[in-house]
C-alpha positions in Angstrom: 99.2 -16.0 -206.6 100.6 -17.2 -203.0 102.1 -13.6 -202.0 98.9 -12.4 -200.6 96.1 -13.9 -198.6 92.6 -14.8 -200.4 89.5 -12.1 -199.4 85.8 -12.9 -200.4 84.7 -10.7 -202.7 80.9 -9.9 -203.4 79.8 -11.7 -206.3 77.6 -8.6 -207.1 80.4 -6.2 -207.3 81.1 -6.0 -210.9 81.7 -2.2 -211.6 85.1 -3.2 -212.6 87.1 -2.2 -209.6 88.3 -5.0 -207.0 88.0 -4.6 -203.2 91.0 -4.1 -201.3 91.2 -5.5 -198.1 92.6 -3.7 -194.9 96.3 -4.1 -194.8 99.7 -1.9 -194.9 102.3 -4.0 -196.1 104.6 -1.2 -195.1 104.1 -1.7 -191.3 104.3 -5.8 -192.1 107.8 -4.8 -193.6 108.7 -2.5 -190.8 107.6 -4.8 -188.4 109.9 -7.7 -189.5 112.8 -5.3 -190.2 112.5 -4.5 -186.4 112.9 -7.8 -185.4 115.7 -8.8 -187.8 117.2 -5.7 -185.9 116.2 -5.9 -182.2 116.0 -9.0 -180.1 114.0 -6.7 -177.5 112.1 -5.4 -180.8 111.0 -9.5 -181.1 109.5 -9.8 -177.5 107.1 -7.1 -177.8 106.2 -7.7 -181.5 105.2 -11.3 -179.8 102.9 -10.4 -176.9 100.5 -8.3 -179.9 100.8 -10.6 -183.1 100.3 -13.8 -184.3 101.7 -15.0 -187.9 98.1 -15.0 -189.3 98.2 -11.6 -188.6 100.3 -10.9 -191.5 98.6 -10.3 -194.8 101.4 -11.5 -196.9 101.8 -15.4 -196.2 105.8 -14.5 -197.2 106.0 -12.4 -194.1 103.6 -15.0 -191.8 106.8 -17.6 -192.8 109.2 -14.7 -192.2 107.8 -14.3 -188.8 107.2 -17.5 -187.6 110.8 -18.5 -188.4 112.1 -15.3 -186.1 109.6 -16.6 -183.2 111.2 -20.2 -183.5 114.5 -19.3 -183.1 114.0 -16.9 -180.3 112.0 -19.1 -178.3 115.1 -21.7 -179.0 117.3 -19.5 -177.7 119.2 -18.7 -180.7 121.9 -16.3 -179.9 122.0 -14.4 -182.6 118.7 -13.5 -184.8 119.5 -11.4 -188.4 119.3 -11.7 -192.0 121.8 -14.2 -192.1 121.2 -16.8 -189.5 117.2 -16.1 -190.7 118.2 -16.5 -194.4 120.1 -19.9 -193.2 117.1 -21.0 -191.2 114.7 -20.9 -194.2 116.9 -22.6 -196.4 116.6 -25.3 -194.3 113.2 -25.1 -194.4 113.1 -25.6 -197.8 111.5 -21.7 -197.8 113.8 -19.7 -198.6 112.6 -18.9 -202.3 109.3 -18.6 -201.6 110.1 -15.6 -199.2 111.9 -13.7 -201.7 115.4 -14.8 -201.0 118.1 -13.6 -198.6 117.8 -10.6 -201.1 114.5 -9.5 -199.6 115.1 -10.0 -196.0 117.8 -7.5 -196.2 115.6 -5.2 -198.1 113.5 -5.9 -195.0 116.4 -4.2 -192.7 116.6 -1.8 -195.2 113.6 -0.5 -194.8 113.6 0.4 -191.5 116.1 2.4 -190.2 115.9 1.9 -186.2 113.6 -0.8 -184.3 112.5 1.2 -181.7 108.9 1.7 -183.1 108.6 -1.6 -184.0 106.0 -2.1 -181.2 103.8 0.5 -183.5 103.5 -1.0 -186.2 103.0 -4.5 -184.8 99.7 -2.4 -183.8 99.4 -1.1 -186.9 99.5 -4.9 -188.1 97.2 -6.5 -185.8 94.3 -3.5 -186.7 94.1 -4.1 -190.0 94.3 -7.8 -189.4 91.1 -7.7 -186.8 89.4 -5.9 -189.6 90.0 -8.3 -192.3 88.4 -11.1 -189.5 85.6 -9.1 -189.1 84.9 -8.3 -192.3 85.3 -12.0 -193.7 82.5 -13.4 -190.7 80.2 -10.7 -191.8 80.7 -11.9 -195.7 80.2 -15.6 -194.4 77.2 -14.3 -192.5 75.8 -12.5 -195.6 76.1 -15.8 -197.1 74.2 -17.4 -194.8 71.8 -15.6 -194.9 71.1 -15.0 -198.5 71.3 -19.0 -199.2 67.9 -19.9 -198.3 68.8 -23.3 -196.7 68.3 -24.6 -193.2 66.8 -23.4 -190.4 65.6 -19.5 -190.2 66.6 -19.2 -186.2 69.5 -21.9 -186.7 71.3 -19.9 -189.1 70.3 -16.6 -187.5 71.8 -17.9 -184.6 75.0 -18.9 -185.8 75.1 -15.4 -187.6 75.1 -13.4 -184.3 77.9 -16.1 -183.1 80.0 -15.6 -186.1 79.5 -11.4 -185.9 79.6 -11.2 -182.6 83.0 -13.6 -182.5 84.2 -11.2 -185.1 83.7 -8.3 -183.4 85.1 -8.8 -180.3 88.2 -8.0 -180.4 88.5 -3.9 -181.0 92.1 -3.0 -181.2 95.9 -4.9 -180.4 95.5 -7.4 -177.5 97.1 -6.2 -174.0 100.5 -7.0 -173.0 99.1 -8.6 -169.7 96.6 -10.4 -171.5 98.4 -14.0 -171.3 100.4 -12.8 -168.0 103.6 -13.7 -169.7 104.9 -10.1 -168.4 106.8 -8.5 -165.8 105.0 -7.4 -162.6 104.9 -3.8 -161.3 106.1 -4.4 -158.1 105.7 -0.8 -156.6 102.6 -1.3 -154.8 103.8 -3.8 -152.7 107.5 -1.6 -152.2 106.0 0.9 -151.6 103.5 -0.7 -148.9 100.4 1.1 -150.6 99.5 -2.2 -152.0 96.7 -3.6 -149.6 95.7 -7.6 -149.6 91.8 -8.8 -150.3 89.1 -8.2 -148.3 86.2 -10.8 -148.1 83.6 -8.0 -149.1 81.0 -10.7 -150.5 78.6 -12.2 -148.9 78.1 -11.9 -145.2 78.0 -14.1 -142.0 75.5 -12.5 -139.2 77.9 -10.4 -137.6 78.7 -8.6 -140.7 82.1 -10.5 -141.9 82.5 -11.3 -145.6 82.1 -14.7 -147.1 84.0 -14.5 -150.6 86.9 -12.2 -152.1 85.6 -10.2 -155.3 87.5 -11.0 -158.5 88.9 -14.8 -157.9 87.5 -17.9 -157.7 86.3 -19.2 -154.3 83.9 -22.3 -153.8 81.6 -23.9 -151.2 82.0 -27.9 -151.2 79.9 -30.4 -148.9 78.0 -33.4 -149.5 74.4 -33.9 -150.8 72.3 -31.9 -148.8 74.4 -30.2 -146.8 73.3 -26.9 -147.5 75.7 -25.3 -150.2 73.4 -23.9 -152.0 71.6 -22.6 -149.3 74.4 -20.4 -148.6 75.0 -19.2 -151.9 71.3 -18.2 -151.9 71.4 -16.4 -148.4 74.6 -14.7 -150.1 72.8 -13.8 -153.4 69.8 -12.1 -150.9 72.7 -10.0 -149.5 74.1 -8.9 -152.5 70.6 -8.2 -153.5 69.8 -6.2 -150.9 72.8 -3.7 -151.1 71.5 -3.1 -154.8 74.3 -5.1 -156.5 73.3 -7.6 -159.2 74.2 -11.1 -158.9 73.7 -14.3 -161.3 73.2 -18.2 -160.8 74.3 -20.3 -163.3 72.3 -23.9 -162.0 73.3 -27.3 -163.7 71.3 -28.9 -161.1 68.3 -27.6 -159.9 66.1 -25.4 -161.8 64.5 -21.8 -161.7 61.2 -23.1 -159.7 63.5 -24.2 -157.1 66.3 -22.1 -156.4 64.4 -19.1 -156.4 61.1 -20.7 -154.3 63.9 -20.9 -152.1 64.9 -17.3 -152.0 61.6 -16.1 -151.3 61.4 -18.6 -148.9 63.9 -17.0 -147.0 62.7 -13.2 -147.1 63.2 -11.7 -151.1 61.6 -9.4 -152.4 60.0 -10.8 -155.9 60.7 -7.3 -157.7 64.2 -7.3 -156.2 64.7 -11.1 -157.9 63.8 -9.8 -161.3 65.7 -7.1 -161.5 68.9 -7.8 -159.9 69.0 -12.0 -160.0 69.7 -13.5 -163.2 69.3 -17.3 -163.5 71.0 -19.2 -166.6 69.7 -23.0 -167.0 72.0 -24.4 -169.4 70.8 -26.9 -171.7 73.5 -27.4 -174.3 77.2 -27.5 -174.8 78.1 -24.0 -175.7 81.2 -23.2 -178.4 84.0 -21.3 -177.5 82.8 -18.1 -179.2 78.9 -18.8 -177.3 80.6 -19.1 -174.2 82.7 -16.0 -174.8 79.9 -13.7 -175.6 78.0 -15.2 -172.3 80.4 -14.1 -170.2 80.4 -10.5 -172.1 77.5 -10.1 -171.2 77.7 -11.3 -167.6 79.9 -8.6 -167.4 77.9 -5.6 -168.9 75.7 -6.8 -165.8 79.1 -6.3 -163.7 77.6 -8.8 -161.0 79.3 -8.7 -157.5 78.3 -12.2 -157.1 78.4 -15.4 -159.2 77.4 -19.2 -158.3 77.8 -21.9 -160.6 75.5 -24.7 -159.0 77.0 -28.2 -160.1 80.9 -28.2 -160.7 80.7 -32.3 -162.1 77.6 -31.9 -164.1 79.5 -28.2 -165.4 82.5 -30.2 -166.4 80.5 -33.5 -168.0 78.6 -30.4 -170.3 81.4 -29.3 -171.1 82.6 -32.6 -172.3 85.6 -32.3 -169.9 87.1 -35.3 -167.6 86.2 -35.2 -163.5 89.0 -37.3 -162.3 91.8 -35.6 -164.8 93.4 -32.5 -163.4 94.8 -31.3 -166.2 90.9 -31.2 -167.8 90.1 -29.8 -164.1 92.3 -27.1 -164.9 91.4 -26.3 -168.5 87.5 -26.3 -167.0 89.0 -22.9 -164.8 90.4 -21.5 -167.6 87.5 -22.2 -169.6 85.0 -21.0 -166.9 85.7 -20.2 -163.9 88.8 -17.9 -164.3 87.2 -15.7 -167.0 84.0 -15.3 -164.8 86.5 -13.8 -161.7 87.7 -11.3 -164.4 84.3 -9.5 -164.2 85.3 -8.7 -160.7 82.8 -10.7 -159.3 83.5 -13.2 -156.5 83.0 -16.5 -158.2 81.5 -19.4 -156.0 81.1 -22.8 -157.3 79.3 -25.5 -155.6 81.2 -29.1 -155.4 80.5 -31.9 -154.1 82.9 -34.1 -151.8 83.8 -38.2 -151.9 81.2 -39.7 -149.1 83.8 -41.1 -147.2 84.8 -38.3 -144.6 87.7 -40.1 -143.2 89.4 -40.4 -147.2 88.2 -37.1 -148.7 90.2 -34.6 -146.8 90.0 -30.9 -148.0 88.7 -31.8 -151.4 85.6 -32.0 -153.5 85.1 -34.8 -156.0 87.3 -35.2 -158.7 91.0 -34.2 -157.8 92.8 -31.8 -155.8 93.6 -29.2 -158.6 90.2 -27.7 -157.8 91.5 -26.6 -154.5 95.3 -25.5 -156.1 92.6 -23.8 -158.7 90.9 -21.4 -156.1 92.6 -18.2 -155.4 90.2 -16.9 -152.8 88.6 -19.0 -150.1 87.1 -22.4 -150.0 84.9 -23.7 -147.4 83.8 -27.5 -146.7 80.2 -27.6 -145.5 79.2 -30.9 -142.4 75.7 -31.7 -142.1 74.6 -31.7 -138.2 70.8 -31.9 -138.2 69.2 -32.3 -141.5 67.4 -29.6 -143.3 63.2 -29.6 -143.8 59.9 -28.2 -143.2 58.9 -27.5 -139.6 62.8 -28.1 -138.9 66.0 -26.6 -137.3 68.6 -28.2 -139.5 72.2 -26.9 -139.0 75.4 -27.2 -140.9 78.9 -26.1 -140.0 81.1 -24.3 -142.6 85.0 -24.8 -142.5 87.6 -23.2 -144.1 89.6 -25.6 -146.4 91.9 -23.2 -148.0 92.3 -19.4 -147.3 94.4 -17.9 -150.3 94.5 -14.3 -148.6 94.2 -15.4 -145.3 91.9 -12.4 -144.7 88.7 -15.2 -143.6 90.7 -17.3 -141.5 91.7 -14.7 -138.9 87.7 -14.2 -137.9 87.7 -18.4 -137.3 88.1 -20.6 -134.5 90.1 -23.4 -134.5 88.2 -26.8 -135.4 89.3 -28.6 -132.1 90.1 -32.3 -133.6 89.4 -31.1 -136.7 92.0 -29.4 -138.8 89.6 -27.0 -140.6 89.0 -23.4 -138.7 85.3 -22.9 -137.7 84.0 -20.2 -139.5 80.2 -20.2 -139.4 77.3 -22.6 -138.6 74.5 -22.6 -140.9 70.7 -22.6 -139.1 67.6 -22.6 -141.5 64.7 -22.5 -139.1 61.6 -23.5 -141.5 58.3 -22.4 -140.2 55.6 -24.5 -142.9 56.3 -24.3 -147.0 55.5 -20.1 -147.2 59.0 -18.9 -144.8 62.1 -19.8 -142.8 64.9 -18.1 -141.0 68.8 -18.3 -142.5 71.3 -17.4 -140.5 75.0 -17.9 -141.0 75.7 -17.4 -137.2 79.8 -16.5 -136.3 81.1 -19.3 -134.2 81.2 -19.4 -130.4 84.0 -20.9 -128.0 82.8 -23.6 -126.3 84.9 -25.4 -123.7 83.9 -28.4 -125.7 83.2 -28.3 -129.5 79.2 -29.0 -129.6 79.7 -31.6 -132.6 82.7 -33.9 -130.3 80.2 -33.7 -127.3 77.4 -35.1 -129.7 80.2 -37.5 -130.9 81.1 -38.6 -127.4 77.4 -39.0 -125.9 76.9 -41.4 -128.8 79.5 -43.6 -127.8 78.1 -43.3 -124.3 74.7 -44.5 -125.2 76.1 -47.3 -127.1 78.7 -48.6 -124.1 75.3 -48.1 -122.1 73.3 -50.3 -124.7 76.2 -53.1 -124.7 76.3 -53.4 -120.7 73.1 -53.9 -120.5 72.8 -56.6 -123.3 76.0 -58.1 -121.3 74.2 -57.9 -117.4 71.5 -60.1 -119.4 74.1 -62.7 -120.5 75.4 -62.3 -117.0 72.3 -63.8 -115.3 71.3 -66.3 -117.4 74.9 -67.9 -117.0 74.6 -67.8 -113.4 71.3 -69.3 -113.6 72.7 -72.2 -115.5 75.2 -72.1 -113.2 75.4 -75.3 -110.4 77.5 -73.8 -108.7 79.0 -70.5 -107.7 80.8 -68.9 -110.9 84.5 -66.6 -110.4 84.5 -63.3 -112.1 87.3 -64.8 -114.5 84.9 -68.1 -115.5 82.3 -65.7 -116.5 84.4 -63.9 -118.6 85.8 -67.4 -120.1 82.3 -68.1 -120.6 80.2 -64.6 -121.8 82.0 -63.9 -125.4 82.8 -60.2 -125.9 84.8 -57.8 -124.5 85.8 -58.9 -120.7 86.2 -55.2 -119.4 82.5 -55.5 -120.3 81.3 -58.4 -118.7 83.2 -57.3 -115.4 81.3 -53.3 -115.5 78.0 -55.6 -116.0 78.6 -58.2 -113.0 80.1 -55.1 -111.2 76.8 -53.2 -111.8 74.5 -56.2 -110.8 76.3 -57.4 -107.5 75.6 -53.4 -106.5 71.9 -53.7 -107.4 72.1 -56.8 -105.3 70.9 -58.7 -108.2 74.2 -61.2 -108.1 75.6 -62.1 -104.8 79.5 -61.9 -104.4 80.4 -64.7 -101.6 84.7 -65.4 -100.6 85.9 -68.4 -102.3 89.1 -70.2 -101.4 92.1 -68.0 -101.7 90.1 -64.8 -101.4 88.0 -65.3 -105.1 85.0 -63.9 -105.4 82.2 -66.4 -106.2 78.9 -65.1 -108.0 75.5 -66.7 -107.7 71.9 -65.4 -107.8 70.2 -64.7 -104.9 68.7 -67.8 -103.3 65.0 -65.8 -103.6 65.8 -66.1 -107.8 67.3 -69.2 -107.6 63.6 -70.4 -106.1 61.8 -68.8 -108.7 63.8 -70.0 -111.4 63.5 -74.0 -110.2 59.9 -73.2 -109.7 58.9 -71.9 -113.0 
């Protein structure tokens, strides 16, 4: 028999009678009469079923062949143009014939509660799942074979998959819906605040319920400001968790008490996740679950490449980039919490830009704020090092407005990062709030560099200087010595410049007013003698 779908039945149950699974074949009927009615009928039917839904495989074909020609735009949708669809198909006969789907109109007088019985539909549906994965499970379990915690495993997967879903699937669950708009009309609708996380002065770091993101080369300190983050979070009593594909639990949270946390604070309220394996779908769905039973205001995910490589999902491809948010990322945000993954960035700061390693959909992919963390002093024991954190995108804009502007750099200055270490056993962290300077600290460094080096190369060039002249056998013009000393020849003048004032050259007038350059007669001497 095709007309109805296949239910496992307990091999046990032989007291004559056969179990029933959940269904109404009415509401399947009423549902599908309602669409052959209602276009409008068809779009809400669509955001709560599926055709597997359907427990007569003769109204799954039914449905799916209504769904195809809406989505193609067909203009007119009935028992008709159906019935003529299906014939091509080549399934018109195993549906009951034209007869039956306008039986199906029959049977339902109006559409308008065609939405209620798609409900109808989908509950009994959920409850046939579940009841199949726990008859698997039982299976399982009575067989005897393999692994006792394997298969008990893979039995709290299977009922914990099944189980998941309690009742019809929300209309806004795919976002394929019309926005209420009234909010923003009306002007009660207020943007998001930066209420994570904290910089010295008070102001937030991340936006709660999106996906923000601290990216910065190796040791630059990204995860030290996730961890001076967690510690805040911490300390107003909120829970946070750390999900590490890098370091591991010895370290990151050596580090937190390093910086001032209180060890009965970290095990009750900070929740580190080492993950060792590639997780399935339904494992990673009943992770986050229970993430958010925790209802963390804070979540890192230490590692974005070595995330993505577990998850057996392509760095350089965006479109894998983007299936690693939807996988991840995105459903983490929708615990509320601000989501903050830690990235790394090409080594080449002149080619990488605004964006971390892999491609620039992870920056289109955050919808709160991203900063980009530059290393200034390292970081170690007995040390001052010091980072500065930019922003690199600003989705609200609600971070940017307590910046400064980055000077030559096109990145607002929102922070520096100090970590003052005083031995292994404590050390200050500050995220200090930036401060005008009349010159931006890191182009003064910058510029006294190139000083010291332009320094470094006259100097080299006063010492090519005198031993040309002391070669010389007779006096040399400024331009012969430039022929003559390779390099630069606005350096070689500054050097000679610099020697005839320390009166270590002497500058005599040659014909036609030339300067002529020899060494002092006293040198000269001690030259011939030696």
């Amino acid at each position: 028999m095709d007309n109805v779908r296949p239910f496992p039945r307990d091999p046990a149950d032989n007291d004559g009678f056969k179990r029933l699974p959940p269904q109404d074949l009415g509401a399947e009927q009423s549902v599908l009469g309602g669409m052959l009615l209602s276009e409008r009928a068809t779009v809400e039917v669509i955001e709560i079923l599926e055709g597997p839904d359907f427990y007569r495989p003769a109204h799954e074909t039914i449905y799916n062949a209504i769904v195809d020609m809406t989505v193609r735009g067909e203009q007119r949708v009935d028992p008709v143009t159906v019935t003529d669809e299906l014939t091509k198909r080549g399934e018109i006969n195993r549906v009951g014939g034209a007869a039956y789907l306008h039986h199906l109109v029959q049977q339902v007088p109006t559409a308008a509660n065609a939405e209620h019985y798609a409900e109808i539909v989908h509950d009994r549906a959920v409850r046939r799942r579940a009841l199949e994965e726990l008859d698997r499970a039982a299976g399982l379990v009575s067989s005897g074979e393999g692994e006792l915690a394997e298969v008990l495993d893979l039995v709290r997967e299977r009922v914990t998959g099944a189980t998941e879903v309690t009742g019809p699937r929300s209309k806004d669950d795919t976002g394929w819906s019309f926005s209420d708009l009234t909010p923003v009309l009306d002007g009660t609708h207020k943007p998001a605040q930066p209420t994570i996380g904290a910089r010295d002065d008070g102001i937030g770091l991340f936006y709660p319920g999106r996906v923000n993101g601290i990216q910065g080369e190796s040791e630059a300190g990204k995860s030290w400001v996730a961890l001076i983050s967690c510690l805040t979070e911490i300390n107003r009593g909120n829970h946070v968790v750390y999900l590490d594909f890098e370091d591991s639990e010895e370290g990151v949270v050596s580090r937190l008490l390093l910086i001032g946390a209180n060890p009965r604070d970290i095990a009750e309220q900070f929740h580190y996740v080492r993950p060792g394996t590639t997780p399935t779908e339904a494992a990673l769905r009943t992770f986050i679950s229970r993430i958010a039973d925790l209802g963390p205001s804070l979540i890192i995910v230490d590692g974005v490449t070595e995330a993505m490589v577990m998850l057996g999902l392509e760095l350089k491809e965006n479109t894998e980039i983007a299936r690693f948010g939807r996988m991840l990322l995105r459903p983490l945000a929708d615990t509320g919490a601000a989501v903050v993954p830690l990235d790394h960035v090409v080594k080449n700061n002149e080619s990488r830009g605004r964006y971390a390693l892999g491609g620039v959909h992870k920056l289109n992919a955050v919808d709160g704020v991203q900063y980009m963390l530059e290393a200034v002093r390292p970081f170690g024991i007995n040390t001052e090092g010091r980072s500065r954190l930019r922003i690199a995108k600003d989705r609200p804009a609600q971070v940017r407005r307590h910046a400064l502007p980055g000077g030559r750099n096109p990145m607002h200055w929102f922070a520096d990062l100090v970590i003052r270490s005083s031995g292994e056993e404590f050390a200050q962290a500050h995220l200090y709030p930036p401060v005008q300077h009349t010159e931006d600290p890191q182009t003064a460094a910058v510029a006294q560099d190139k000083a010291a080096q332009e320094e470094a190369d006259i100097r080299e060039r006063e010492t090519a200087v005198l031993a040309a002249l002391a070669k010389a056998t007779e006096p040399m013009s400024k331009a012969a010595l430039e022929d003559l000393i390779p390099g630069r020849a606005s350096v070689t003048r500054r050097a000679l410049t610099r020697l005839v004032h320390a009166g270590r050259v002497t500058a005599e007038k040659g014909p036609r007013g030339a300067a002529l350059h020899s060494l002092p007669q006293a040198e000269t001497a001690e030259d011939g003698a030696s």
